[in-house]
C-alpha positions as CSV (number, residue, x, y, z in Angstrom):
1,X,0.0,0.0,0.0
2,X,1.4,3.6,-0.6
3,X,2.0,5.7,1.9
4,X,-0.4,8.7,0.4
5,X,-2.9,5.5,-0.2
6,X,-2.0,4.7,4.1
7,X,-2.5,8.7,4.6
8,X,-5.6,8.7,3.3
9,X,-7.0,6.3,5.8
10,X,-5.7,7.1,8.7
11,X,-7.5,10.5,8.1
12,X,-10.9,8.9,7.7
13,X,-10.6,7.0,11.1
14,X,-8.7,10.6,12.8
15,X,-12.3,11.8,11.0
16,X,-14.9,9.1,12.5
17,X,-13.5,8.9,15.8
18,X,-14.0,12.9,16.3
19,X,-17.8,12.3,15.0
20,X,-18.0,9.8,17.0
21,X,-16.9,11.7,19.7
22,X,-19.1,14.2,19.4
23,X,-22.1,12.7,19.0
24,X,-21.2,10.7,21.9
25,X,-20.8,14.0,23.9
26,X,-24.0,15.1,25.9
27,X,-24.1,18.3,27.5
28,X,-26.3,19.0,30.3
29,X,-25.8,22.2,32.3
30,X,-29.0,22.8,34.3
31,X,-31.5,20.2,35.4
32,X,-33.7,21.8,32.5
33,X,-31.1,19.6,30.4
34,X,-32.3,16.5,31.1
35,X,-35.0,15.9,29.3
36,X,-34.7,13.3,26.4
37,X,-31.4,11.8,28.3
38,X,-31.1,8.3,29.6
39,X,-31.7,9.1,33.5
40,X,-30.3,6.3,35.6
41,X,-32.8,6.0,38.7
42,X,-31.4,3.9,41.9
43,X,-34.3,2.0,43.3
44,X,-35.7,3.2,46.0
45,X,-38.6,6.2,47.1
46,X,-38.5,7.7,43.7
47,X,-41.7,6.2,41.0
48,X,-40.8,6.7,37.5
49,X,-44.3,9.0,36.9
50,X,-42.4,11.7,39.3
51,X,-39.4,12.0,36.9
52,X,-41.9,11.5,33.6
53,X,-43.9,14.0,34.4
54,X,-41.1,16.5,34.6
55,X,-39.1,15.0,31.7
56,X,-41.4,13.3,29.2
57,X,-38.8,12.6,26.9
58,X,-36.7,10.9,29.0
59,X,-35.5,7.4,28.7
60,X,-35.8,5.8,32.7
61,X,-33.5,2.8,33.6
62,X,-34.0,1.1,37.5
63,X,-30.6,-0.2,39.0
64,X,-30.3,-2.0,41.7
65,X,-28.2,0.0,43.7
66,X,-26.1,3.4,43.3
67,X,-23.0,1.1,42.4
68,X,-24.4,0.0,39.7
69,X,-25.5,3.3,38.3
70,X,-22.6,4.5,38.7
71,X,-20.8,1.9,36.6
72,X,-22.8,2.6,33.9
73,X,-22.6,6.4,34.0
74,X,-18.9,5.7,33.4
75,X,-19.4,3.8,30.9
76,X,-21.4,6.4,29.1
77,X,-24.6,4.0,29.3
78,X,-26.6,6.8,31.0
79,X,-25.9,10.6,31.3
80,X,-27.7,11.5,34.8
81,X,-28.4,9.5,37.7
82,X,-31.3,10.7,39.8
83,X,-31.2,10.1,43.6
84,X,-32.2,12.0,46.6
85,X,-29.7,14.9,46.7
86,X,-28.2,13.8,50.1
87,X,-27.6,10.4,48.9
88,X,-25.9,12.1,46.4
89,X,-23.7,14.1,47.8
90,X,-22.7,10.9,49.6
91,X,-21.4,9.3,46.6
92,X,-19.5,12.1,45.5
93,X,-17.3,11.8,48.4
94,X,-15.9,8.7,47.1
95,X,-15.8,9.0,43.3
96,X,-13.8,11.1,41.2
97,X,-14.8,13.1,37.9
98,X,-18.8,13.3,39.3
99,X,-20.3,16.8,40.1
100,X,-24.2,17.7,41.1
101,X,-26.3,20.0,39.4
102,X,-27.4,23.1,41.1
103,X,-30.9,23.0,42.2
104,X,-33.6,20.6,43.0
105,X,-35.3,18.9,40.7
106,X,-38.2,18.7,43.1
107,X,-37.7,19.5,47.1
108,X,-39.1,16.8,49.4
109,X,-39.2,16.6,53.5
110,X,-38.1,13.5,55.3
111,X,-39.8,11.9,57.9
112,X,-40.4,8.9,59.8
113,X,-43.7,6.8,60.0
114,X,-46.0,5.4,62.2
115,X,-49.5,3.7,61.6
116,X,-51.9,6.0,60.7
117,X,-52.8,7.8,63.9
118,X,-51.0,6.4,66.2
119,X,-49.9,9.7,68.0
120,X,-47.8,8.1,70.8
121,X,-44.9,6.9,68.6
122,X,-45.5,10.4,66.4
123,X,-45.5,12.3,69.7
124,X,-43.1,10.5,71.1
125,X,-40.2,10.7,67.2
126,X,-41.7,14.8,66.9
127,X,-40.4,15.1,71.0
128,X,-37.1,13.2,69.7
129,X,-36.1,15.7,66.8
130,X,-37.4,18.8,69.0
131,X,-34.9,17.7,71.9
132,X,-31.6,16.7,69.3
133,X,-32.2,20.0,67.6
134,X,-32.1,22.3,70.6
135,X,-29.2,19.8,72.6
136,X,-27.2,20.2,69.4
137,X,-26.9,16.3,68.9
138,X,-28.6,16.9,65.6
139,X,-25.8,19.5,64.3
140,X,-23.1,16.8,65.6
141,X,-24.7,13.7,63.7
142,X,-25.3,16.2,60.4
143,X,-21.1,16.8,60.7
144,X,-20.9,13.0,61.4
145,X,-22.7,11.3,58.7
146,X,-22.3,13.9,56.1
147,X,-18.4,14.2,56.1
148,X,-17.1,16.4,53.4
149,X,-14.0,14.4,52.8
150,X,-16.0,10.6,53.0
151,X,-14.4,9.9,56.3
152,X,-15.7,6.8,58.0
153,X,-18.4,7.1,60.6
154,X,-19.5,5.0,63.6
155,X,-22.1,5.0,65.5
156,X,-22.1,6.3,69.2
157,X,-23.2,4.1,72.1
158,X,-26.5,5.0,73.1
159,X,-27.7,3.5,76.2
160,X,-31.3,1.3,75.7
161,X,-33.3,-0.3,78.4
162,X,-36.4,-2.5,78.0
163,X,-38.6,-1.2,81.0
164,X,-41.3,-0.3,78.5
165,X,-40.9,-3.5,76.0
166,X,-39.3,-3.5,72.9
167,X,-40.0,-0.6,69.9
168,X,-39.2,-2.3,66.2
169,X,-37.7,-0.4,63.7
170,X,-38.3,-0.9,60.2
171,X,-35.5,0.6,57.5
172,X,-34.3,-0.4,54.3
173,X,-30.2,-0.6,55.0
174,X,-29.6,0.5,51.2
175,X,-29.7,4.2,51.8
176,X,-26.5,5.3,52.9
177,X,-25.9,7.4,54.6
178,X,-29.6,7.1,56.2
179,X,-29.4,3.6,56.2
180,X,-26.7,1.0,55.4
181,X,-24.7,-1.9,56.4
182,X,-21.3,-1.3,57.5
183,X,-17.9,-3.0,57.1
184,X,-19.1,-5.6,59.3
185,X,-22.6,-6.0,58.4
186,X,-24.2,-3.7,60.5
187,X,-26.6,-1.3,59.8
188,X,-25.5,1.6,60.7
189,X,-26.6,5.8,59.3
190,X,-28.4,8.7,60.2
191,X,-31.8,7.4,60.5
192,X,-30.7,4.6,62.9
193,X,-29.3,6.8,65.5
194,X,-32.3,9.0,65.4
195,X,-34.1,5.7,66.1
196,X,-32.2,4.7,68.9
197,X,-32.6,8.4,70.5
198,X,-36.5,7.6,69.6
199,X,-36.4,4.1,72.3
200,X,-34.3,5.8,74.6
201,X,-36.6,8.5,74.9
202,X,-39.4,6.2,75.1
203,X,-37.7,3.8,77.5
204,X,-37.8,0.8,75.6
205,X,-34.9,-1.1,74.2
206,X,-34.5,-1.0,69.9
207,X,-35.4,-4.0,67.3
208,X,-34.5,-3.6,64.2
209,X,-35.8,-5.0,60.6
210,X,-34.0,-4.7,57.6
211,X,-36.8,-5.4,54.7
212,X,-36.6,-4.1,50.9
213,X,-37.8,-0.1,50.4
214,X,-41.1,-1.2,48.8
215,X,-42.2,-3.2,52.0
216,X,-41.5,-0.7,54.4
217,X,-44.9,0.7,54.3
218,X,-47.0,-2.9,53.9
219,X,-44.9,-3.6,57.3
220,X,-46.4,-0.7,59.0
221,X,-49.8,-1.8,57.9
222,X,-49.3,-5.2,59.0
223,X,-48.1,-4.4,62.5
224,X,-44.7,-5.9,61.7
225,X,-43.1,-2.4,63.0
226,X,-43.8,0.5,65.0
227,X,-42.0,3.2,63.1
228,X,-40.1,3.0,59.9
229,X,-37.0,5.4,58.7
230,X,-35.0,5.4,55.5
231,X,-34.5,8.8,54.4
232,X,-38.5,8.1,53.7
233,X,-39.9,11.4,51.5
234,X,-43.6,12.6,52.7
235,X,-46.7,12.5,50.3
236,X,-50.1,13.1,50.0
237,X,-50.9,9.7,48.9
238,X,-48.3,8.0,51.5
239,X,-49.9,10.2,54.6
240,X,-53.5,8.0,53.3
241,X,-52.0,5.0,54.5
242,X,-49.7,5.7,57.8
243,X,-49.3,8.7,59.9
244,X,-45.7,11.0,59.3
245,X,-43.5,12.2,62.0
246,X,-42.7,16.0,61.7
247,X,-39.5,16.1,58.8
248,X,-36.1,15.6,60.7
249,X,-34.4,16.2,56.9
250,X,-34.8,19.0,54.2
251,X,-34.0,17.9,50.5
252,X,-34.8,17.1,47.5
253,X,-34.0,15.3,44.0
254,X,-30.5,16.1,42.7
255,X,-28.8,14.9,39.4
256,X,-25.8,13.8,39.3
257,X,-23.4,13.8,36.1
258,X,-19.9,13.2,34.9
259,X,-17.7,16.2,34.7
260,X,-17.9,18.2,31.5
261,X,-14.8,19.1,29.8
């Protein structure tokens, strides 16, 4: 072959690979961006008619876990991931290359949940938050389990007894740093120390279930729990079924996205 005849070709290729390139490229600046992209949803407390409505055009994929959705938002598989904004900020402590939008994509409030009207166990979580806020426990666990630098956290030792029985916790450990397993299996986060200052307040010693997101409701329903906490976002149509503790956590939706260059 001669070398004009080898030129020649290697210029094509130098030529696709730049088209490819850029039609690879996707740029989203601002969450009004996102529609028609390939958003990459964790599952969890977020239904794919909340993220259709605001992006019709969108193309939704479920993972399993935040792992995996970030695997494939390296690969280029998606271009967003969707997650609760806190979660989020999480993650970002221990990748590289990843930034957050600015702004919500919606705001939500975060709250624990009781069986619809039971106001002794709401009384009793509302009583909870009011006394961590004003003791400034709840500034100290905020610094704890929302490190800047993803530094590991452990939980304190909070003293339970069982004078008054046994309160059961339901959480979904997949929501860290609400809820999640640690090193050793665990479950360890936010939400779980709140519930221990919950029992402690109430004088009763601390159970608690681990059980998929989607069943953390059906248990309250079916008396399997007495309260249940995984960074758990308050509805209308969730506050028909079971009774909300005042929001312990403000937030919202965030979108998260590879660094642009």
């Amino acid at each position: 072959m001669k070398k004009n005849e080898v030129k020649k070709i290697l210029i094509i290729i130098a030529i696709l690979f730049l088209v490819s390139s850029c039609r690879d490229k996707v740029n989203i600046q601002t969450i009004n961006d996102l529609d028609g992209k390939k958003i990459g949803i964790p599952v969890g407390p977020i239904s794919e008619s909340e993220i259709s409505s605001i992006y019709p055009n969108a193309k939704i994929n479920f993972f399993s876990n935040t792992q995996n959705a970030i695997a494939e938002l390296k690969k280029n598989k998606i271009d967003v991931i969707v997650y609760d904004t806190p979660m989020l900020k999480h993650l970002i402590t221990q990748q590289t290359g990843m930034v957050i939008i600015d702004n919500y994509i919606n705001r939500h409030d975060y709250a624990f949940a009781v069986r619809l009207n039971n106001n002794t166990y709401k009384e009793a979580i509302d009583r909870t938050i009011d006394l961590i806020i004003k003791s400034g426990i709840y500034e100290d666990m905020s610094t704890r389990w929302f490190p800047i630098d993803g530094s590991k956290v452990t939980m304190p030792n909070i003293q339970l007894s069982n004078r008054r029985g046994v309160l059961k916790f339901g959480t979904s450990a997949i929501r860290e740093p609400f809820s999640y397993l640690d090193e050793e299996g665990k479950i360890i986060g936010f939400d779980i120390e709140l519930a221990h200052y919950i029992a402690q307040g109430l004088e009763m010693d601390l159970e608690i279930v681990n059980m998929q997101y989607a069943a953390l409701i059906p248990s309250i329903l079916a008396s399997r729990v007495d309260m249940i906490g995984a960074c758990i976002i308050v509805t209308d149509e969730r506050a028909k079924s079971v009774t909300f503790s005042k929001p312990y956590f403000y937030g919202g939706l965030g979108a998260l996205i590879k660094e642009q260059k």
